[in-house]
PAVOLUM-662066 format. One line per field, with one value per residue (C-alpha): residue number from 0; x, z, y; residue in three letters. Coordinates in nm, 2 decimals. Each point is the difference from the previous one (the first is absolute). Layout:
<pts>
num	NUM;...;
xx	X;...;
zz	Z;...;
yy	Y;...;
residuo	ALA;...;
</pts>
This chain:
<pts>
num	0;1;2;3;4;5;6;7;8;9;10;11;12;13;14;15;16;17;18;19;20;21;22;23;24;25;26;27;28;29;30;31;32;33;34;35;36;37;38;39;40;41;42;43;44;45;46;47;48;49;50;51;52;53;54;55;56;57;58;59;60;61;62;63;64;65;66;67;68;69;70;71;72;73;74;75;76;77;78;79;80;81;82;83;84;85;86;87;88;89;90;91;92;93;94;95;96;97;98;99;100;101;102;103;104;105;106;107;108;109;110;111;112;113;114;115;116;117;118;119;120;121;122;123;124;125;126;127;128;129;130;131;132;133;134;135;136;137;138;139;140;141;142;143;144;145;146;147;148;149;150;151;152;153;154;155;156;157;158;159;160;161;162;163;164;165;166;167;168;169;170;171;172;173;174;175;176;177;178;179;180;181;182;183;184;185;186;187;188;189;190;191;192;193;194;195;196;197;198;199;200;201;202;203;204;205;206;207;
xx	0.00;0.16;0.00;-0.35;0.01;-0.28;-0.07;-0.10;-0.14;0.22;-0.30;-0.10;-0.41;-0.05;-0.25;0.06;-0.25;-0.01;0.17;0.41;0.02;-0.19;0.10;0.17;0.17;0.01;0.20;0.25;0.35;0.20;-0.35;-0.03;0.21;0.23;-0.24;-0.39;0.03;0.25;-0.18;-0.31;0.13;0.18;-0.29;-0.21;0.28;0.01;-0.37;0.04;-0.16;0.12;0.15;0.18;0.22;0.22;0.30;0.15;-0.16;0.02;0.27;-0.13;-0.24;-0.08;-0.36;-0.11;0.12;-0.25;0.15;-0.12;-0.37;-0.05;0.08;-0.24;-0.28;0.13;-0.04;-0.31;0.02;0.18;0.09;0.10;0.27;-0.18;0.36;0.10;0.15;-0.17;-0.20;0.33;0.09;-0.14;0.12;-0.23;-0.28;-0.01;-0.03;-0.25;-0.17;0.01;-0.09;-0.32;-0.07;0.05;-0.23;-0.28;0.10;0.14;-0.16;0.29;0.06;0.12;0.12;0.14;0.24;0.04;0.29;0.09;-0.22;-0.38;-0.29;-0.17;0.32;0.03;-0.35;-0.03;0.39;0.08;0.28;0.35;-0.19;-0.17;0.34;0.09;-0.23;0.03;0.38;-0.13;-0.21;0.28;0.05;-0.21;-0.12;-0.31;0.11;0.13;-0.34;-0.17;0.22;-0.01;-0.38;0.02;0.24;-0.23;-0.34;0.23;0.14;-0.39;-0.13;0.28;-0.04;-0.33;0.03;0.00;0.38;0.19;0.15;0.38;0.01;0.04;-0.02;0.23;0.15;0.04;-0.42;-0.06;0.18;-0.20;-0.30;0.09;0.13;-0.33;-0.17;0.17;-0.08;-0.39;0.06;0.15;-0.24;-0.01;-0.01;-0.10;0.20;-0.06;0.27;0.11;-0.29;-0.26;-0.11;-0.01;0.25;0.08;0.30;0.10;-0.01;0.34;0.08;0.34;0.11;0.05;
zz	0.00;-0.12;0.26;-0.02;-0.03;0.30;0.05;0.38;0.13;0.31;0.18;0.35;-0.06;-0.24;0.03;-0.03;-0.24;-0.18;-0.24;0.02;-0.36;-0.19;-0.30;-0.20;-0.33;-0.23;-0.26;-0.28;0.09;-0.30;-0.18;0.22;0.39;-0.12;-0.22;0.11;0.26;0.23;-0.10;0.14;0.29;0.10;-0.04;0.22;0.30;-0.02;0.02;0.34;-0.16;0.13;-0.29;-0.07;-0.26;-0.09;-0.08;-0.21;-0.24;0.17;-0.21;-0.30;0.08;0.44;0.08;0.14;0.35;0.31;0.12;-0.32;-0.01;0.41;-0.14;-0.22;0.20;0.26;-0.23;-0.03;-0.39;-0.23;-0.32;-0.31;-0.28;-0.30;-0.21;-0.30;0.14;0.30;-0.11;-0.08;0.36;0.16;0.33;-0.11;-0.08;0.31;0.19;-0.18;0.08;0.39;-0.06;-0.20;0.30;0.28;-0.21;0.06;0.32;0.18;-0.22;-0.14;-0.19;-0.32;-0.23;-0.36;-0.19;-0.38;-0.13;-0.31;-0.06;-0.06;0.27;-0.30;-0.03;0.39;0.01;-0.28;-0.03;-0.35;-0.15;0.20;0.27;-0.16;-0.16;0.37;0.09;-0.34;0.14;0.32;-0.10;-0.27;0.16;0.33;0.18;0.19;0.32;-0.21;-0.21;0.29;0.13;-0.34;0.07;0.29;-0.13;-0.32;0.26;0.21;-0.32;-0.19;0.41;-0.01;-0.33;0.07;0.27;-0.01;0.01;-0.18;-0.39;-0.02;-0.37;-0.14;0.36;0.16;0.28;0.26;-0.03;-0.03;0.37;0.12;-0.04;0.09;0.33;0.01;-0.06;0.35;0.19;-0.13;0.12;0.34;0.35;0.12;0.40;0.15;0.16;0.16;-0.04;0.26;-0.09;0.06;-0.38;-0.10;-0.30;-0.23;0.02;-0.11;0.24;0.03;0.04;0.12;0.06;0.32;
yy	0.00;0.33;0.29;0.22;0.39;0.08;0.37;0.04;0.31;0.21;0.08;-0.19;0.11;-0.34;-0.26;-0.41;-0.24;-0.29;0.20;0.06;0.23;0.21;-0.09;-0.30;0.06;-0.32;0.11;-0.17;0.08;0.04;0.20;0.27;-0.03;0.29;0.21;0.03;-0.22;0.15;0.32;-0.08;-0.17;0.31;0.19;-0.21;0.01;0.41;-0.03;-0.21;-0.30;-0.33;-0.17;-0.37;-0.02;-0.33;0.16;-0.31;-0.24;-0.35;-0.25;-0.16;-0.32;0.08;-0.01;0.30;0.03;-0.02;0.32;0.18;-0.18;0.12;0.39;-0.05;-0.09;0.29;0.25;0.22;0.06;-0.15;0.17;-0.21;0.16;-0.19;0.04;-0.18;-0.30;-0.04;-0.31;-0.15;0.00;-0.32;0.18;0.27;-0.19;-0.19;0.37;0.09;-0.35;0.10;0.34;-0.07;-0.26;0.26;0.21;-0.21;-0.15;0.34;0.28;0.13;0.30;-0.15;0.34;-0.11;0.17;-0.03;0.08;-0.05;-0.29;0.06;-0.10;-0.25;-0.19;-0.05;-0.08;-0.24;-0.14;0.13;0.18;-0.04;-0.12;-0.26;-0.06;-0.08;-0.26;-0.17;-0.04;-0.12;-0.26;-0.18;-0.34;0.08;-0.30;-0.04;0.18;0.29;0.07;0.02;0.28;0.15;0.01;0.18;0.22;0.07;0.06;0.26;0.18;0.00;0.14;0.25;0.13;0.04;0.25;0.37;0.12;0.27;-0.02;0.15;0.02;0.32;0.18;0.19;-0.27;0.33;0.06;-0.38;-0.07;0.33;-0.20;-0.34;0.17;0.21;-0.33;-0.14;0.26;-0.04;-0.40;0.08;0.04;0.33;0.12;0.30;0.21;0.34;0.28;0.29;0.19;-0.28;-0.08;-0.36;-0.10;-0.33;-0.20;-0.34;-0.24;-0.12;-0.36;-0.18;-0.34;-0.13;
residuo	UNK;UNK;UNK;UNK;UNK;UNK;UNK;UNK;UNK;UNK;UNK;UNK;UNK;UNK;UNK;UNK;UNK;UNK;UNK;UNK;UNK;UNK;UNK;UNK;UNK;UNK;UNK;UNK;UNK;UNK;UNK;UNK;UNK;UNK;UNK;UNK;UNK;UNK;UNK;UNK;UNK;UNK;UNK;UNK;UNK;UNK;UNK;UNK;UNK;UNK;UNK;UNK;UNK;UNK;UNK;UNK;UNK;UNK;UNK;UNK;UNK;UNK;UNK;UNK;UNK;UNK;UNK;UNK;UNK;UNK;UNK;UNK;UNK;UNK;UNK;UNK;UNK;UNK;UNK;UNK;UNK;UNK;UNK;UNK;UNK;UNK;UNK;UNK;UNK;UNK;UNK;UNK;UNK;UNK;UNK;UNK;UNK;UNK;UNK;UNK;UNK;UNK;UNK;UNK;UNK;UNK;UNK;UNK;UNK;UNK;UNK;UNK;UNK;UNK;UNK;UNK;UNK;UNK;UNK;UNK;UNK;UNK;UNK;UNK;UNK;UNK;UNK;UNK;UNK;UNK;UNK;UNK;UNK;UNK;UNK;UNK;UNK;UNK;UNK;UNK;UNK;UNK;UNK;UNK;UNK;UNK;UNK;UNK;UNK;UNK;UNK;UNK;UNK;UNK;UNK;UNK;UNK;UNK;UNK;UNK;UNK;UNK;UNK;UNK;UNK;UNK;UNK;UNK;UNK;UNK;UNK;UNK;UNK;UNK;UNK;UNK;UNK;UNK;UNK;UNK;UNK;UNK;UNK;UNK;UNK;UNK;UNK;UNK;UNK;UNK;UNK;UNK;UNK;UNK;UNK;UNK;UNK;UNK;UNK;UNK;UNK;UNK;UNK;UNK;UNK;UNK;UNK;UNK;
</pts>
């Protein structure tokens, strides 16, 4: 298991939950970690948003590691980098597996993001992503399709959901609204200031 990026908030006034992150980026590596990725994930920690990052692609042929799978259901939303290759990524397809599971078993935020790729090809495994899968299933045995299934289901529910389309934006106003989005996602608490007027803040969440 590669080392996690984990942006923790300084202040003591937090609150504990079933839930130890705010957010979960599943994300191809070699795609997008030192482009859009790492620009949306430093976005999200000067925004005080809890946020795991893997910071190294795991060596060719692991299974996902436990460690990774336990973030993921720990992690309030979940926002998927739809990038070219991601679908070639059995790693990647296996997060996406848990996430779509925690969606339905933990109500979890699931926010996509397109990039690069359109939502129909996500949704329906064609182009360079169905490209992917037809690599996937050349000489797959039994126990293999059925993953393949599973993989196809979560891609097909993902695709499906509302998310936000990078092509032909401007990345700087894309990540304003993805971290806009969060925010939207994210309880609120009352507080009351010096002068006795209530206010809005994001309920802050650590691990323990």
């Amino acid at each position: 298991m590669a080392s996690p990026s984990i942006q923790r908030p300084s202040s003591s006034s937090t609150s504990h939950s079933q839930w130890s992150y705010d957010v979960f980026l599943s994300f191809r590596g070699e795609d997008t970690r030192k482009s859009f990725t790492d620009h949306l994930y430093s976005a999200l920690i000067r925004n005080n948003i809890i946020t795991f990052r893997d910071d190294e692609e795991l060596p060719r042929g692991e299974e996902i590691a436990p460690e990774l799978l336990k973030a993921i259901e720990e992690s309030r939303i979940a926002i998927i980098v739809f990038s070219k290759t991601y679908a070639h990524s059995k790693w990647c397809l296996d997060e996406l597996v848990k996430i779509m599971e925690c969606k339905e078993e933990r109500e979890q935020i699931v926010i996509p993001i397109f990039y690069n790729v359109d939502p129909s090809e996500v949704r329906k495994q064609t182009g360079i992503c169905g490209e992917a899968f037809t690599r996937h299933e050349e000489n797959a045995d039994e126990e293999r399709k059925e993953k393949i299934r599973k993989w196809r289901t979560a891609m097909e529910q993902a695709g499906n959901l509302a998310g936000h389309v990078a092509e032909n934006r401007y990345e700087s106003t894309l990540i304003d609204e993805i971290i806009e989005n969060v925010h939207g996602n994210l309880p609120k608490i009352l507080g009351v200031n010096e002068n006795g007027f209530s206010f809005g803040k994001t309920n802050i969440i650590v691990k323990d």
